[in-house]
N, C-alpha and C positions, 0 to 999 in steps of 0.2 A: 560690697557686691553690687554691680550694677543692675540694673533693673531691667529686663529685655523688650518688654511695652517703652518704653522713654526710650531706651537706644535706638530701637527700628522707629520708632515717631521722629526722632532727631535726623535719623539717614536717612531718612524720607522728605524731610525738610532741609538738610544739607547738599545732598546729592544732584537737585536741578541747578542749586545754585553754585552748587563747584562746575559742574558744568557751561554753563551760564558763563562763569569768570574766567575758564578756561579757552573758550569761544571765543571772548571777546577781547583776550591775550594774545589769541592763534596769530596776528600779524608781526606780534613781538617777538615769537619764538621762531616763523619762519623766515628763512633765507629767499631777499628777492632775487628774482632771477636777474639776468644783465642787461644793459640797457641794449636794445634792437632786439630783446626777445619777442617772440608775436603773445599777442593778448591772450589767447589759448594757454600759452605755457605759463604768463603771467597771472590767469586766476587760476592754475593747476597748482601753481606754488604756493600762491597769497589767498586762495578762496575767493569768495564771491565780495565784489564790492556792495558796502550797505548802500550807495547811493554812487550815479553817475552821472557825470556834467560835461554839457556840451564845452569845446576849448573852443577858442576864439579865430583857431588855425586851420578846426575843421577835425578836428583831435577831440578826444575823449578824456576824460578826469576823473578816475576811480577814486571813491572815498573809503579808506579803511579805519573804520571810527573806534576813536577810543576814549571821548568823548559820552554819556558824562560824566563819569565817574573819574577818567584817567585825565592824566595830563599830557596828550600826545594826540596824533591823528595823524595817520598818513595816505600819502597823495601816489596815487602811480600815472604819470601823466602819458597817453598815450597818442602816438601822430595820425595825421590820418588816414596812412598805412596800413596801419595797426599795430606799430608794434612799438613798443615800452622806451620811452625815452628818459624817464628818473624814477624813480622814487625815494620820498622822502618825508621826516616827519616835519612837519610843517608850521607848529606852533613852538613857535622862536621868538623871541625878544627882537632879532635880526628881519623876522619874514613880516612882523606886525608894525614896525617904523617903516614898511613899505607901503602901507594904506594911503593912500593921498584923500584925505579928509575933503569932504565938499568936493568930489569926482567919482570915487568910487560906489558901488550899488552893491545890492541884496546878494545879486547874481555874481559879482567879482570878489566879493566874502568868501560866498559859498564855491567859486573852484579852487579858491587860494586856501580856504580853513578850516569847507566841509560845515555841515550843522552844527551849532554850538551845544554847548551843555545847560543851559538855562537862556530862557527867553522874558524880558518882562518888560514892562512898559513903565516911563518919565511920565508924568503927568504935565508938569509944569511947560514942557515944551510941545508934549505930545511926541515921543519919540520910544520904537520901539529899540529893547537894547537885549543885543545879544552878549552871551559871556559866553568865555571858552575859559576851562582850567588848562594852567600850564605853567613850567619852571621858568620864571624872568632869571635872565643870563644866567642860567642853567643851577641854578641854587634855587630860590624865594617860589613855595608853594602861593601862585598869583592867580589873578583872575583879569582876562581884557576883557574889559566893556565898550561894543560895537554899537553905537548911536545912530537910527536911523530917524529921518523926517518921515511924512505921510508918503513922499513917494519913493520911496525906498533908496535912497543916497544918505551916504557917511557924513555924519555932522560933526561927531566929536568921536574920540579916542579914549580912553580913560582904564587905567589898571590899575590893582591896588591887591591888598592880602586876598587869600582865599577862604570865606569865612569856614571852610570844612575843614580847613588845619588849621586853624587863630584861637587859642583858649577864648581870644576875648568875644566869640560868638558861638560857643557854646552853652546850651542850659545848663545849668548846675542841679 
């Protein structure tokens, strides 16, 4: 027989966080609108963007993060119009071999990939380094590692397992 003190303590403690997970699925489950929609019908559909980045064109860059837990983030790029020219999830194997190491900044990360899921710092070189989780060619639970110097430009590139799916970085 269950115990009604422990089940309503458990729904109590399960229920923000189903919510919580559901929230922050909402971009998975909806259908985006089509590209020339205006930005009104675009966050009616897709909700509110966690973060917004100025484009280079004069255009806006919605960030729908999934992030850090997920392996996915997506971008709804918008003209300066206003209205919806892509979306799309963004962390690809295809979109991260586009970085041009030693040209790229903080700021062309963050409209191409959005805030990463861990941030820490290289001692050795003095470089701070962003990770994003996400599927290497659509298989391999991975992890990019984004290498930044002091004044926030890409030095190195570097990907490798993700130690949140790898036995071999888990405590036993």
């Amino acid at each position: 027989m269950r115990h009604p003190i422990r089940s309503a303590a458990l729904a109590a403690v399960l229920a923000p966080l189903l919510a919580f997970s559901v929230s922050a699925c909402a971009p998975l489950f909806r259908k985006p609108p089509p590209a020339g929609a205006p930005l009104a019908e675009v966050t009616a559909a897709l909700g509110q963007p966690a973060a917004v980045y100025p484009a280079p064109d004069g255009g806006r860059i919605l960030e729908y993060r999934g992030q850090p837990m997920g392996q996915f983030q997506h971008m709804a790029r918008i003209a300066p119009d206003g209205r919806l020219v892509s979306y799309e999830q963004v962390l690809t194997s295809e979109n991260f071999a586009r970085v041009k190491v030693d040209g790229w900044t903080k700021d062309d990360i963050l409209r191409n990939f959005g805030r990463p899921a861990e941030v820490s710092r290289v001692g050795y070189h003095d470089y701070e380094v962003w990770s994003y989780r996400y599927k290497e060619a659509g298989v391999w639970n991975s992890m990019m590692h984004v290498h930044f110097d002091r004044q926030g430009v890409v030095r190195q590139m570097l990907n490798g397992p993700d130690p949140m799916y790898d036995d071999r970085y888990r405590h036993r």
